[in-house]
N, C-alpha and C positions, 0 to 999 in steps of 0.2 A: 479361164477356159479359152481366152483370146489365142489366137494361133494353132490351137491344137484340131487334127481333126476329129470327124467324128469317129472315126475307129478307136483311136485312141482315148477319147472322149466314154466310148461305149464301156471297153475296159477298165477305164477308171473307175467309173462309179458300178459296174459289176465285181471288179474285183475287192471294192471296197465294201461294198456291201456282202460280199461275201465273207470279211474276215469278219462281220459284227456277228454272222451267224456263227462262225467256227469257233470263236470264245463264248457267245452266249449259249447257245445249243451244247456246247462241249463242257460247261462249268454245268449245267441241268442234269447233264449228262454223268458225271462225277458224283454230285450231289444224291441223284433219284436212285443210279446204277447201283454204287459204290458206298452211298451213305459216307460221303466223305465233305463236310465241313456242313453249311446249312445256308440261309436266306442272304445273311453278310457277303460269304463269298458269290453268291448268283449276284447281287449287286454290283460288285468289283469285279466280277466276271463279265458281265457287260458294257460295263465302265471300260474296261479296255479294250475289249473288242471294239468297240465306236475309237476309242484314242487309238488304236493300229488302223481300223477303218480309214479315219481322216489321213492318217500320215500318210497312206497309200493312196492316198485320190488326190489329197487338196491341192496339192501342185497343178494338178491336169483338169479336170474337173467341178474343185470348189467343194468336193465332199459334200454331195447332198445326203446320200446314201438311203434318202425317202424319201417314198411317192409325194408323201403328204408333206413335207417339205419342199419338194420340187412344184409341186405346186400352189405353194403359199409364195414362194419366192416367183415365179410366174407372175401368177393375180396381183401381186406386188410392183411389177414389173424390175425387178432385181435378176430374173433369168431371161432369157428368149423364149417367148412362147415356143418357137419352133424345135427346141430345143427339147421339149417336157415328153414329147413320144416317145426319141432314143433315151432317156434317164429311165424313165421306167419301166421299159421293158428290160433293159441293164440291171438296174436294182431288182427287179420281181427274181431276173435266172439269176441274178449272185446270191438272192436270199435261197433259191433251189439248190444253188449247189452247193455253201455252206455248209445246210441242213444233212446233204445226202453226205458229204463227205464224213461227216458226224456221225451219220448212221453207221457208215463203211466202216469206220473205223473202231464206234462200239457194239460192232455186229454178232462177234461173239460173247460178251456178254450180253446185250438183248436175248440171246435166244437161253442162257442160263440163271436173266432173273425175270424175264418176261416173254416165252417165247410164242405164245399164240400173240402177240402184241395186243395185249385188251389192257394195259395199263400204260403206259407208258408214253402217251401221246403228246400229254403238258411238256416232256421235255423239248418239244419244240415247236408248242403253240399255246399261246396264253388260253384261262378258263376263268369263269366269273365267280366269285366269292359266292355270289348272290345268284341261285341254281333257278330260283323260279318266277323272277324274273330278267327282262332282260335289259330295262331301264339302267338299274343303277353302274353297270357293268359300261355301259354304253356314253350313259355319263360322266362316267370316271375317265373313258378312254378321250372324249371329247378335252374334260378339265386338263389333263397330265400333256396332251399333245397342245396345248395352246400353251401353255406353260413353259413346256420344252422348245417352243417357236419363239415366243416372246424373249425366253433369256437365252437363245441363240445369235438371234440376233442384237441382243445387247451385250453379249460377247463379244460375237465380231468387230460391233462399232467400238467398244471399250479397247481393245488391243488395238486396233486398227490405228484409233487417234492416241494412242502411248507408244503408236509405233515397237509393236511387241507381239506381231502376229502371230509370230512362232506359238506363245502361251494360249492362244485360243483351244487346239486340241485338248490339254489338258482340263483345262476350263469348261468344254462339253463332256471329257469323259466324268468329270466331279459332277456336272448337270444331270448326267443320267446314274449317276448313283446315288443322288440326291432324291430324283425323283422314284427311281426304286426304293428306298429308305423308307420315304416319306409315304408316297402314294402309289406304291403299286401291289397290294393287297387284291383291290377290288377288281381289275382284269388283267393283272398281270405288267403291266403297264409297258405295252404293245408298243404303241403309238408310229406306228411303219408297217405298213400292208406290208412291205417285201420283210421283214421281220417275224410276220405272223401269216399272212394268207400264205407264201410259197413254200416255207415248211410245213405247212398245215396240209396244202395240196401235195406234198411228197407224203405225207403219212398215210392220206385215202389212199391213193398209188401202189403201198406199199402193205396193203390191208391194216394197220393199225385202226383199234375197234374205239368208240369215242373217240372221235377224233374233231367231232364240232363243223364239222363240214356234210356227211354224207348222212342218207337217212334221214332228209327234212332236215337239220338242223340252224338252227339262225346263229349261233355264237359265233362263227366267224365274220358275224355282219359286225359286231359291235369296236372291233378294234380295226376293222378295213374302213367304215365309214364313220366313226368315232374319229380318227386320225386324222381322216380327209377331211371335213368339217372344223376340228380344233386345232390344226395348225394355220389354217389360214385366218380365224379368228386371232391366233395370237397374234399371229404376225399384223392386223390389221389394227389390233388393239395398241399395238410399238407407236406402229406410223402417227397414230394417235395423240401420243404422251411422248413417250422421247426422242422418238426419232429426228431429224437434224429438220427434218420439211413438217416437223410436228409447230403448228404454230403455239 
């Protein structure tokens, strides 16, 4: 991010975060609408969304493309703190406008397979396995975002010292379909406020009925502070064990 300003700074990681919505939101979107493919593909569907994400930021910005990354990397002292206000309000509107471009674009089918919007809301904000409480849902988002921090940055530093930077993208978009594979049953596995609160707040917006936000609801507490809590854990838990100042 050295040299760049902050305009350009701002756009990088909103428009990056913007394309992780436009594949992840838009493969949901396919799937829920259309009943065309099933769980595998929303995997591989976000998998690259994050892999075009990065290719579009990392140059200018370092591709954080989450809150909850940006500030694990902060506390870490790996980003400028000064730096953590302009990324996430960048990431919160690129996950808004993703999501809304999504909508735009399967608007007419919304309104001929869901048109009072009372279903359709998971397509672009994760829900909990686990309905009546909201423990294990919260848990899960904590476990999977420190997981995803953890072997992020042992990415980084793995290509970094092979001198093979370029393979890092690849190498998080397998991370995040790994961890869809593996662990994201229990809330969807979120793990990025601008991922799940900013479409989520487009669907209140937009009247969609369940939508986990309006009407008292706490389930969008579980993957907004689930995230922010487990990425900076993992990231603490690196500095720990491998990192190069790990003694």
């Amino acid at each position: 991010m050295v040299g760049f300003s902050n305009r350009k700074l701002f756009f990088a990681e909103m428009l990056g975060t913007m394309f992780i919505l436009l594949f992840g939101n838009g493969v949901n979107a396919m799937v829920t609408l259309f009943n065309l493919g099933g769980y595998t593909n929303i995997t591989f569907g976000w998998g690259l969304g994050v892999f075009l994400g990065i290719l579009v930021s990392a140059r200018i910005s370092g591709a954080h493309l989450n809150p909850a990354v940006t500030l694990a990397l902060t506390l870490t002292k790996r980003s400028p703190a000064n730096k953590l206000p302009l990324y996430i309000t960048a990431q919160m509107i690129g996950g808004f406008l993703g999501a809304l471009i999504v909508y735009t674009f399967f608007y007419a089918k919304f309104m001929e397979v869901d048109p009072m919007l009372a279903h359709s809301a998971g397509i672009f904000s994760t829900f909990p396995a686990i309905t009546n409480s909201f423990f294990p849902g919260f848990m899960a988002e904590i476990i999977a975002t420190a997981i995803l921090m953890f072997a992020i940055l042992a990415i980084v530093d793995h290509f970094t010292h092979e001198k093979a930077g370029f393979l890092s993208a690849f190498a998080v978009a397998a991370l995040i379909v790994g961890i869809g594979m593996s662990f994201g049953a229990m809330h969807g596995y979120a793990m990025n406020p601008a991922r799940d609160f900013s479409p989520r707040l487009l669907t209140a917006i937009l009247g969609f009925h369940n939508n986990g936000l309006t009407n008292g609801s706490t389930i969008w507490m579980a993957p907004v502070f689930g995230s922010l809590i487990g990425a900076p854990i993992g990231a603490f838990l690196y500095d720990l064990t491998l990192s190069a100042k790990a003694k």
